[in-house]
C-alpha positions as CSV (number, residue, x, y, z in Angstrom):
1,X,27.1,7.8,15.9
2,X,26.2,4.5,14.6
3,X,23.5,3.6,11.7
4,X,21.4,0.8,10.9
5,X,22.2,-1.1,7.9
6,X,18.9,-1.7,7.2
7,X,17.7,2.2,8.1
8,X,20.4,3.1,5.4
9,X,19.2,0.6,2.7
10,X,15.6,1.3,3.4
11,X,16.0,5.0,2.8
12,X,18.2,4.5,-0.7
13,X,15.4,1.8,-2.0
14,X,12.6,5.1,-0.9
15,X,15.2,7.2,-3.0
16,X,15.3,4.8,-5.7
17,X,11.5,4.9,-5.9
18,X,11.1,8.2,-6.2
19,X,13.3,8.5,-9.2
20,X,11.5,6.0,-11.1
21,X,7.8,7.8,-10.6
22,X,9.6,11.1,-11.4
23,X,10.9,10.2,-14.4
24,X,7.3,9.0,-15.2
25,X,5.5,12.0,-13.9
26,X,7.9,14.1,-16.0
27,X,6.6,12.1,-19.3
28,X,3.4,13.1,-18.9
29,X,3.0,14.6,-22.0
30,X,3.4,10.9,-22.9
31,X,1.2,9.6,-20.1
32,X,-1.8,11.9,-20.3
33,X,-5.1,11.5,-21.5
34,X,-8.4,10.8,-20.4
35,X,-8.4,7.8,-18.2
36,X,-4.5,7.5,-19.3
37,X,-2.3,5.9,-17.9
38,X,-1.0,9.2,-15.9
39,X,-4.3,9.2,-13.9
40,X,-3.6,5.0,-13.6
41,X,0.2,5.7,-11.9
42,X,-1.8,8.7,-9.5
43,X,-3.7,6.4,-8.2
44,X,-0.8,4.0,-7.8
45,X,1.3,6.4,-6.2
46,X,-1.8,8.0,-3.7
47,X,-2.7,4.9,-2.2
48,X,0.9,3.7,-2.0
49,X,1.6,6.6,0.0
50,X,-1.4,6.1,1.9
51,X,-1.4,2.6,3.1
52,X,2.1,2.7,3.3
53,X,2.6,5.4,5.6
54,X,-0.5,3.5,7.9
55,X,0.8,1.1,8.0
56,X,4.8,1.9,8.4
57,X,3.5,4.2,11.3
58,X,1.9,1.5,13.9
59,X,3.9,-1.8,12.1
60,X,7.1,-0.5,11.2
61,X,8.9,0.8,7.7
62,X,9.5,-2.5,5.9
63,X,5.7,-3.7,6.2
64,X,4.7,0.2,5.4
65,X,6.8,-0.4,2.2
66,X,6.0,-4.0,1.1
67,X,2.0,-3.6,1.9
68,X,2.0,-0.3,0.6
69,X,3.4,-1.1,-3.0
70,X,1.4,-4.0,-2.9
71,X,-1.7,-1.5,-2.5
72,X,-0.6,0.7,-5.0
73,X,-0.6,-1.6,-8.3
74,X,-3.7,-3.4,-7.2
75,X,-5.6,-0.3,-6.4
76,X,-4.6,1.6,-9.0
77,X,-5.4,-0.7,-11.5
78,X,-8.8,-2.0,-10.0
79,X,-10.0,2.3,-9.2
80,X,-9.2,2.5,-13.2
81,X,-11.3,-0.1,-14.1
82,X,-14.2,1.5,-11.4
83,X,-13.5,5.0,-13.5
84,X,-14.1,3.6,-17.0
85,X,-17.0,1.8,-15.4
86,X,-16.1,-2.0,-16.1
87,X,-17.8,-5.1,-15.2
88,X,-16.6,-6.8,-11.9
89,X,-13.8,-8.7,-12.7
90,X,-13.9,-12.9,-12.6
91,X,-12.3,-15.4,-10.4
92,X,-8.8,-14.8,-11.6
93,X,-8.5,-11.5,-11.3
94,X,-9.6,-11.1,-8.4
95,X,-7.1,-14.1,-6.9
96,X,-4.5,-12.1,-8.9
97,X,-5.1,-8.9,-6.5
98,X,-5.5,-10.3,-3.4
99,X,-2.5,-12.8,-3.9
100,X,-0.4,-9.4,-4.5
101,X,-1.5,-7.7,-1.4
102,X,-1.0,-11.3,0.4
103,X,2.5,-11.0,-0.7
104,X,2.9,-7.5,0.4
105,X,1.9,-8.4,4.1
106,X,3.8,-11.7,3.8
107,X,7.2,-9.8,3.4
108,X,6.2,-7.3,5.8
109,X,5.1,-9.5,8.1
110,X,8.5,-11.8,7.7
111,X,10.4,-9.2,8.5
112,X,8.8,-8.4,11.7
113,X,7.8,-12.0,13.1
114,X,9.9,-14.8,11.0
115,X,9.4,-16.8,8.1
116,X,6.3,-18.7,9.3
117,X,4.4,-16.2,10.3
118,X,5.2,-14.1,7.5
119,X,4.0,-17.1,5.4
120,X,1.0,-18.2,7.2
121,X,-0.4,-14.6,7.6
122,X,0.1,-13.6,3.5
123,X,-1.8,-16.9,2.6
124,X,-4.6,-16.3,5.4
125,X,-4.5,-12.8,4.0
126,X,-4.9,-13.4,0.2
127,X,-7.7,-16.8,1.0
128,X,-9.5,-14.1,2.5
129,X,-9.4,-11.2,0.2
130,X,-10.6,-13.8,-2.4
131,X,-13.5,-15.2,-0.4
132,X,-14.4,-11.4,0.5
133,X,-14.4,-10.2,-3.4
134,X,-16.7,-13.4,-4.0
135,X,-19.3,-11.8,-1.3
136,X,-19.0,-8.5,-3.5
137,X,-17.0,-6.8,-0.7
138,X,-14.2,-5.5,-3.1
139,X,-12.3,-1.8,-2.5
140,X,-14.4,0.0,-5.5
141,X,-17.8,-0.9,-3.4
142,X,-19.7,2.3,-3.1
143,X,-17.2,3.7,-5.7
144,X,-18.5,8.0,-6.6
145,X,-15.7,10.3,-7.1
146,X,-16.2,13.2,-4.5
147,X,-14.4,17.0,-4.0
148,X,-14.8,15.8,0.0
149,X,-13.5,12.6,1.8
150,X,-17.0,10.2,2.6
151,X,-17.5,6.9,4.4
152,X,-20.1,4.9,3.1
153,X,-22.2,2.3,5.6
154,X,-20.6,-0.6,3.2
155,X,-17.2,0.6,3.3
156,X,-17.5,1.1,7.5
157,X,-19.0,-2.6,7.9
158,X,-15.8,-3.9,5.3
159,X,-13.4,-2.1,7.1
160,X,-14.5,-3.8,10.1
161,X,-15.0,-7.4,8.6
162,X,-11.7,-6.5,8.1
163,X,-9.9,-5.9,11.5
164,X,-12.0,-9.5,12.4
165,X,-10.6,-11.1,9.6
166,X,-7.0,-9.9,10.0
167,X,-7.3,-10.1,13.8
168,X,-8.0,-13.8,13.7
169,X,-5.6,-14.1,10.7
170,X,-2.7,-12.5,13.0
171,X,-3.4,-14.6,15.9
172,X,-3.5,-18.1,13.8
173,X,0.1,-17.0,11.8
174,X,1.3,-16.6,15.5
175,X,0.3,-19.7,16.6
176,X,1.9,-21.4,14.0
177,X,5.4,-19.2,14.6
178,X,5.1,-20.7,18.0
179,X,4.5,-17.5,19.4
180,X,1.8,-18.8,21.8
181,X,2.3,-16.4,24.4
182,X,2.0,-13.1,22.4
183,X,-0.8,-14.6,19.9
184,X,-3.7,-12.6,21.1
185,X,-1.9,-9.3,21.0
186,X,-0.2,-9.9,18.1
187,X,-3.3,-10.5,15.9
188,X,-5.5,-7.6,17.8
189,X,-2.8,-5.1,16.5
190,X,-2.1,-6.5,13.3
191,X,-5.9,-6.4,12.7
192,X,-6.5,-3.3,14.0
193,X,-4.2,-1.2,12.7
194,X,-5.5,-2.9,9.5
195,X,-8.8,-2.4,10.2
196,X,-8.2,1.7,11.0
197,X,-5.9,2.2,7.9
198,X,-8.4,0.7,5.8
199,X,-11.5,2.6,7.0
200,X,-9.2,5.8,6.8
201,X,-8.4,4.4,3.3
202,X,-11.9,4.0,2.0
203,X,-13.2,7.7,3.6
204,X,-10.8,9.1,1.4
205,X,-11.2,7.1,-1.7
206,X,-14.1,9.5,-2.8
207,X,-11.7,12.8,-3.0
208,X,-8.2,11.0,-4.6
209,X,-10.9,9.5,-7.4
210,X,-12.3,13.0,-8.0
211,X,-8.4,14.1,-7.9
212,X,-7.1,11.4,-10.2
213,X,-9.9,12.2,-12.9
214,X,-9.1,15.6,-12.7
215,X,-5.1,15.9,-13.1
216,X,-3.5,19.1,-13.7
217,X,-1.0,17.3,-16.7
218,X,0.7,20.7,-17.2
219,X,1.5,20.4,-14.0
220,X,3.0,16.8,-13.6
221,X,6.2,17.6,-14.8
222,X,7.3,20.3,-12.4
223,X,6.2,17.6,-9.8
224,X,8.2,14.9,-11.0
225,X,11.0,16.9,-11.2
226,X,10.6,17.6,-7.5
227,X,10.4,13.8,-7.0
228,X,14.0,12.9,-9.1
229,X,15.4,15.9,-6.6
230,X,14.1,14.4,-3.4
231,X,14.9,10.6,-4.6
232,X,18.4,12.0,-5.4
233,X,18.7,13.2,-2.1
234,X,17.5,10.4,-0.3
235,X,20.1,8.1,-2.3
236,X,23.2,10.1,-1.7
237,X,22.2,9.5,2.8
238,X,24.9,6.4,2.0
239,X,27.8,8.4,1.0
240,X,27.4,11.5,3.2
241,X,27.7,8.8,6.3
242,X,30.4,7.0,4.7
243,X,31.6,10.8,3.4
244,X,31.5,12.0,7.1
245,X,32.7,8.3,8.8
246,X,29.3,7.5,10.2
247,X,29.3,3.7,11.6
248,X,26.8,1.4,10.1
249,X,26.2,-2.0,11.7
């Protein structure tokens, strides 16, 4: 039986990951409090899991884990200011978000198509996140916590401005790879599958806002226990193969 290298590293890094938000879920005597930062790493870990898992599905683990983290920070943070009902955020900020998730794609995308296209498509990615939050089309549009997922008309029409923008996005970063021949298709599934994951995304928004303001804390530390136990199992994958002479190339 023989192993992927990067299979084997991609499943220690999940492990590693876990730990970490375990050991923060099991301070949340520490953490709590009303719009604490406990609700702020929920959030974080939610719609990591969420967009992650989207998009590791259609486009592979590595972009599911590079867009995903990307998510999580910048949606966690930007659904906390939405909760504690902030003013819209200026120029900066919103550049500062939407270079972030441009980065997350750009790795993910690297991976998958070279370093051109990675680069190309993060830049097209964060110009256009930016000129969208500009237009007010931002992820907390519509934002109303909700005990039941709901998909505003806003949200629909932004998820599919969306799968245009990341479509055309796709289909220009394969161009410039030289990838002339698979350009079209490339861009139509990167933009879709953006496009779906996103509407998903926003439909579900609603009920993991209602969730996040209403954390069990009591509860948190039983969880993150779970989470050090299932990132300590994921980390010791390695040394079982190498344990039970499993080839890795």
């Amino acid at each position: 039986m023989i192993i992927d290298k990067h299979t084997v590293a991609l499943i220690s890094i999940v492990g590693s990951s876990l730990d970490v938000l375990g050991a923060l879920y099991l301070a949340y005597d520490l953490l709590g409090g009303e719009h604490g930062p406990l609700r702020t790493l929920t959030r974080g870990v939610t719609y990591g899991a969420l967009f992650g898992t989207g998009y590791g599905v259609a486009l592979g683990p590595v972009f599911g884990l590079t867009s995903g983290l990307a998510h999580g920070i910048t949606l966690a943070w930007e659904y906390s200011r939405a909760s504690r009902r902030r003013p819209k955020p200026g120029f900066w900020y919103d550049t500062a978000m939407s270079a972030i998730r441009g980065a997350g794609f750009a790795l993910g995308a690297t991976y998958l198509y070279g370093g051109t296209f990675g680069a190309t498509f993060g830049a097209l990615s964060a110009v256009g996140q930016v000129i969208a939050y500009r237009a007010g089309v931002r992820p907390t549009i519509d934002y109303q916590p909700a005990t039941r997922p709901r998909l505003t008309k806003h949200q629909f029409l932004a998820a599919v401005n969306r799968t245009i923008g990341y479509i055309a996005a796709g289909y220009i970063s394969a161009l410039a790879a030289q990838q002339r021949a698979n350009a079209l298709s490339i861009g139509v599934k990167a933009g879709l599958v953006i496009g779906v994951v996103t509407a998903i995304a926003n439909a579900c928004t609603p009920f993991i806002e209602w969730g996040a303001d209403h954390v069990p804390e009591k509860r948190m530390g039983v969880f993150g226990l779970g989470l050090i136990l299932a990132g300590f199992a994921l980390q010791s994958v390695q040394y079982w193969l190498a344990l039970l002479d499993v080839s890795i190339r």
